[in-house]
Backbone as CSV, one residue per row, in Angstrom:
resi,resn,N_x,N_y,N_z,CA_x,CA_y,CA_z,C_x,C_y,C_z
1,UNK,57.888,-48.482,22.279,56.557,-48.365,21.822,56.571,-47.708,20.451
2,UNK,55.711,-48.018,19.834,56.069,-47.487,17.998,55.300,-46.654,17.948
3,UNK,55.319,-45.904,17.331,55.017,-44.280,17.352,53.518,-44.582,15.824
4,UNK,52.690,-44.170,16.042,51.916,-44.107,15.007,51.879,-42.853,14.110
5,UNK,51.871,-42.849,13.087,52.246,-41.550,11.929,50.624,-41.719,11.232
6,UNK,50.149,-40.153,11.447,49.358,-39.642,11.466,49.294,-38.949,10.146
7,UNK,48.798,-38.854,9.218,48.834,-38.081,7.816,47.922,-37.300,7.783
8,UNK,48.210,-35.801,7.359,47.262,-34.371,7.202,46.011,-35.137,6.740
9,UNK,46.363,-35.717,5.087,44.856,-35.721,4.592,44.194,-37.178,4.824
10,UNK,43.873,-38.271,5.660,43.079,-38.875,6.408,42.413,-37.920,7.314
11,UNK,42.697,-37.232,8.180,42.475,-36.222,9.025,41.565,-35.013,8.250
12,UNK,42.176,-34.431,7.567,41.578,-33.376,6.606,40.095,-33.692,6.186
13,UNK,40.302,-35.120,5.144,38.971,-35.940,4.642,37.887,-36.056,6.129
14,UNK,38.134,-36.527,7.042,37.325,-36.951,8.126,36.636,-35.732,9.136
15,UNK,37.791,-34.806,9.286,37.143,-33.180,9.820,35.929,-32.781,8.331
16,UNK,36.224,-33.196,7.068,35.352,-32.053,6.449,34.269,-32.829,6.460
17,UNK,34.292,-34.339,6.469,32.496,-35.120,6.769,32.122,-34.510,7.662
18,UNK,32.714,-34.600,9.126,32.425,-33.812,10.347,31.589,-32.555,9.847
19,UNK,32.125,-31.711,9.413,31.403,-30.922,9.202,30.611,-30.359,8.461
20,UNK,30.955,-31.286,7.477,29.512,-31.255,6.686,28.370,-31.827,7.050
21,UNK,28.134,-33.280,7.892,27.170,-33.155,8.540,26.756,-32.170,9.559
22,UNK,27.509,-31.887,10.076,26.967,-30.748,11.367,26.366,-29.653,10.962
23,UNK,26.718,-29.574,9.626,26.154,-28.134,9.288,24.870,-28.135,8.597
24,UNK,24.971,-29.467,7.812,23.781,-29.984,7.290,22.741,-30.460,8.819
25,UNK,23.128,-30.796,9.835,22.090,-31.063,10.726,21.471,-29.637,11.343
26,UNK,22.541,-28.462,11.233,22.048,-27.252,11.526,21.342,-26.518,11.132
27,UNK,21.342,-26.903,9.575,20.901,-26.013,8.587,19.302,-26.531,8.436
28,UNK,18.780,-27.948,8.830,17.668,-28.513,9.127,16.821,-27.986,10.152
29,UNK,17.503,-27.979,11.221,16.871,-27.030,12.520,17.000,-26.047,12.822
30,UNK,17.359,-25.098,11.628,17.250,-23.304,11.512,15.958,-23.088,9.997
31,UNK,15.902,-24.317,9.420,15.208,-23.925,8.277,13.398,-24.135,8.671
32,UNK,12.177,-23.185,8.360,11.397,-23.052,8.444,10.577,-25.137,7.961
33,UNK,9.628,-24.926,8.861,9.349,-26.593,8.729,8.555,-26.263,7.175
34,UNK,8.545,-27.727,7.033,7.540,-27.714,4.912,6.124,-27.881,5.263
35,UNK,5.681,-26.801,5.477,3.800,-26.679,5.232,3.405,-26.806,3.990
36,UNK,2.833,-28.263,3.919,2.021,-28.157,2.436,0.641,-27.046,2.590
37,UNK,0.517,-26.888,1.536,-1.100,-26.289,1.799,-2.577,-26.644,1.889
38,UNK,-2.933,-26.614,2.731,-4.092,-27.716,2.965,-5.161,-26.933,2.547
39,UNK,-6.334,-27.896,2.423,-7.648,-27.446,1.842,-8.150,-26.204,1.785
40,UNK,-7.960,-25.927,3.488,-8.836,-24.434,3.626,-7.636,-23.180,2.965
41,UNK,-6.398,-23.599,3.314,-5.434,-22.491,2.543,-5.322,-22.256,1.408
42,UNK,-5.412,-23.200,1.103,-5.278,-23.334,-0.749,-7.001,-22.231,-1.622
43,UNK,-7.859,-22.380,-0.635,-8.832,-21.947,-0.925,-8.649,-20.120,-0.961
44,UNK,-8.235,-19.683,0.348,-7.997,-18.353,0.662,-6.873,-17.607,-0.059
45,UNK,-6.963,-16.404,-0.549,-6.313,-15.773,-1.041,-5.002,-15.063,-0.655
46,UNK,-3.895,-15.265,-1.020,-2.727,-14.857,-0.649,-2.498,-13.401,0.361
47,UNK,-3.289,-12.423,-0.448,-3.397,-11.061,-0.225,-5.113,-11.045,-0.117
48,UNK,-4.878,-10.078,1.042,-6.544,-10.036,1.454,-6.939,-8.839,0.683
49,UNK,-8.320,-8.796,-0.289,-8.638,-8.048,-1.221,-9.448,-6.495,-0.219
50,UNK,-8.820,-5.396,-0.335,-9.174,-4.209,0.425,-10.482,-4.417,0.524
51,UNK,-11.311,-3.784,1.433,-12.617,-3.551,1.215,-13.212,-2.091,0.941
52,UNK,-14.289,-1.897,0.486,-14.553,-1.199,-0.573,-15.200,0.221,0.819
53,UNK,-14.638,1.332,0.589,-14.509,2.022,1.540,-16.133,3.014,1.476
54,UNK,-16.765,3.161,2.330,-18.563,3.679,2.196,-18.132,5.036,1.503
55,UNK,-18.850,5.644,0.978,-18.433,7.054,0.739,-19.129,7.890,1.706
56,UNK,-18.973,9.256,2.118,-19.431,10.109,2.877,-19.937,11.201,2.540
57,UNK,-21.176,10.719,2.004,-22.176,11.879,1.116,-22.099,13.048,2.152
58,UNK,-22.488,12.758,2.889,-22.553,13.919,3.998,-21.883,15.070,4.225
59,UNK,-20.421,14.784,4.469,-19.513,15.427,4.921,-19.180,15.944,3.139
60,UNK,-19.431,15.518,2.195,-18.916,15.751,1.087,-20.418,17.315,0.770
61,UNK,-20.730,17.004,0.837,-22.249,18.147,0.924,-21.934,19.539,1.903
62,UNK,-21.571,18.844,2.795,-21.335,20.035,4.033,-19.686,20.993,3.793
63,UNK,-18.756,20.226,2.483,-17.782,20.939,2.821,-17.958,21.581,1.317
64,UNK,-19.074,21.332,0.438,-19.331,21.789,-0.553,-20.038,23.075,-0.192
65,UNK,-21.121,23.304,0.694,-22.071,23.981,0.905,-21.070,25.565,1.821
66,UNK,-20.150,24.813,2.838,-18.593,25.959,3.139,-18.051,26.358,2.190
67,UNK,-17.465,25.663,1.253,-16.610,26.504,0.063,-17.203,27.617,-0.618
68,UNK,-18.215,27.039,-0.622,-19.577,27.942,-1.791,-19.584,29.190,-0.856
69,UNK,-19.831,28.890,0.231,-20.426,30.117,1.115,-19.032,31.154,1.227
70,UNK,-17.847,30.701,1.118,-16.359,31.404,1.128,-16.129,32.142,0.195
71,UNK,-16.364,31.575,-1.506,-16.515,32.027,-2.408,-17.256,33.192,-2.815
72,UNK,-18.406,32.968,-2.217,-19.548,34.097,-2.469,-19.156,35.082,-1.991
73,UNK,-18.477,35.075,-0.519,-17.679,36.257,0.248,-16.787,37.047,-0.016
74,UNK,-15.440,35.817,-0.944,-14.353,36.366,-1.345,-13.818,35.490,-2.526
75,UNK,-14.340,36.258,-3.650,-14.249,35.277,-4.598,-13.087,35.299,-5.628
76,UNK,-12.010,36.027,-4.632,-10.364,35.821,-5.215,-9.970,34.883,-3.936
77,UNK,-10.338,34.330,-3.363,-9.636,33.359,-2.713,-9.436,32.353,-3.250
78,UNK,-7.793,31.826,-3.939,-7.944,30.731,-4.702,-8.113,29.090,-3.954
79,UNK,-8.113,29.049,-2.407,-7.551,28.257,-1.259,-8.768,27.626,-1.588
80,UNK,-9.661,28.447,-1.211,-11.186,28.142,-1.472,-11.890,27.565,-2.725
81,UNK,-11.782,28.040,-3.776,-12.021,27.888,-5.069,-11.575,26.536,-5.841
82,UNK,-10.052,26.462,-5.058,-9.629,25.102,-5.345,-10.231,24.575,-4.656
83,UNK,-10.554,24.346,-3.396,-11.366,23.097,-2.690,-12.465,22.377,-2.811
84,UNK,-13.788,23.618,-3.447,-14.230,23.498,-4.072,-14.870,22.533,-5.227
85,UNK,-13.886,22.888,-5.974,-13.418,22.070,-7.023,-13.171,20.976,-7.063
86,UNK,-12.358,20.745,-6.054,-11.933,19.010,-5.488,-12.931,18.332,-4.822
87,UNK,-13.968,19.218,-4.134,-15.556,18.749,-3.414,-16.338,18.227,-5.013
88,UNK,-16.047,19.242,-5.736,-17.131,18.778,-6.649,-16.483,17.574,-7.185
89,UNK,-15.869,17.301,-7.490,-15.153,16.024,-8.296,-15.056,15.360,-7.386
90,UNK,-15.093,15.364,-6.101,-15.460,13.867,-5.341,-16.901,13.616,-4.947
91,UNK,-17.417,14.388,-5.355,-19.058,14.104,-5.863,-19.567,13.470,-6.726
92,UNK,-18.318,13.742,-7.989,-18.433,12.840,-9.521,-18.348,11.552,-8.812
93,UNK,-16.777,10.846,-8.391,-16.978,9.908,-8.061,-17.838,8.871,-7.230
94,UNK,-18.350,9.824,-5.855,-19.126,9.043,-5.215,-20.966,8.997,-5.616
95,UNK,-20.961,9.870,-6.498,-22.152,9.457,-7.200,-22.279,8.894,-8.896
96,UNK,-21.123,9.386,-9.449,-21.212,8.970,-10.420,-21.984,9.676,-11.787
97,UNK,-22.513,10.941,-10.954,-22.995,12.210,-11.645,-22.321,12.905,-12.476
98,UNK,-22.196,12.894,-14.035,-21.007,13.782,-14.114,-21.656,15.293,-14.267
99,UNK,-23.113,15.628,-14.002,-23.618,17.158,-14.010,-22.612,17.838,-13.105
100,UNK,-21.831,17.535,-12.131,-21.143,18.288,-10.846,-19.275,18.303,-12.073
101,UNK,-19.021,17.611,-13.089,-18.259,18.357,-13.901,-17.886,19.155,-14.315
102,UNK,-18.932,20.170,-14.641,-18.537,21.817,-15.422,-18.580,22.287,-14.440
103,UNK,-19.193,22.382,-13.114,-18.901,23.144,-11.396,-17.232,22.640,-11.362
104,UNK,-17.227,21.606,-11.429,-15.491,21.724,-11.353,-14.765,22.188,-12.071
105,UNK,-15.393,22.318,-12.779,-13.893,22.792,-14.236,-13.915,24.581,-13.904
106,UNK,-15.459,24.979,-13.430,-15.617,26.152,-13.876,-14.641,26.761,-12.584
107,UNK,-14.562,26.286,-11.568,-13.954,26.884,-10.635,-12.462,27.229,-10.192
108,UNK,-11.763,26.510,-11.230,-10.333,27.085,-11.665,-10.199,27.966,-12.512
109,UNK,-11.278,27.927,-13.884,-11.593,29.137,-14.600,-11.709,30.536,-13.489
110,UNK,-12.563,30.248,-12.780,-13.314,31.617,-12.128,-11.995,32.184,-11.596
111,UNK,-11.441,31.417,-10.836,-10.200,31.725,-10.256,-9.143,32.839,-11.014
112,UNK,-9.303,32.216,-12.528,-8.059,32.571,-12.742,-8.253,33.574,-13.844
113,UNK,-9.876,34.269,-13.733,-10.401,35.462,-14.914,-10.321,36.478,-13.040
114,UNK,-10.060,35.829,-11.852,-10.720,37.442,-10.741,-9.226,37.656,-10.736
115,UNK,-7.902,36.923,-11.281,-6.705,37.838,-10.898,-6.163,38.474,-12.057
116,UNK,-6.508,38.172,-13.258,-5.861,38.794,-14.201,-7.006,39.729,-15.125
């Protein structure tokens, strides 16, 4: 019976189709499917735009009306004085008042004429 002779690279060439399709058929059914973008997507925005947060006059009044009352008590407390301060300037912003300005500015001043 005659022996058939087998050569590396016939073999070599035919394993690497092998596996280049296989990997190419793998690489198809691991890869995310192609969503075009349709009407309504294309419309909506990538990133959803924050919404615009209410302000809280209230609580901004009530922690103004505490500081004040701390101050009046002990008016080297700088804990206080700073807070204050930060009440009044979020007053600027949520009203847009800048009269509540020189109350802020003045209250790091005050602070810093009761220690020296």
């Amino acid at each position: 019976m005659p022996r058939l002779r087998v050569t590396a690279k016939p073999v070599l060439v035919v394993l690497a189709i092998a596996c280049g399709a296989l990997s190419s058929f793998a690489l198809r059914q691991c890869s995310p499917p192609d969503t075009a973008p349709s009407k309504e997507n294309a419309a909506a925005p990538a990133v959803p735009v924050p919404a615009v947060l209410p302000s809280d006059e209230v609580a901004t009044e009530t922690a103004i009306r505490f500081y004040a009352e701390r101050v009046k008590r002990d008016p080297e407390e700088t804990r206080s004085l700073n807070a204050l301060s930060r009440y009044y300037l979020q007053r600027v912003r949520e009203s847009g008042n800048e009269d509540y300005l020189p109350l802020a500015l003045e209250a790091p001043r005050f602070a810093g004429r009761s220690r020296g």
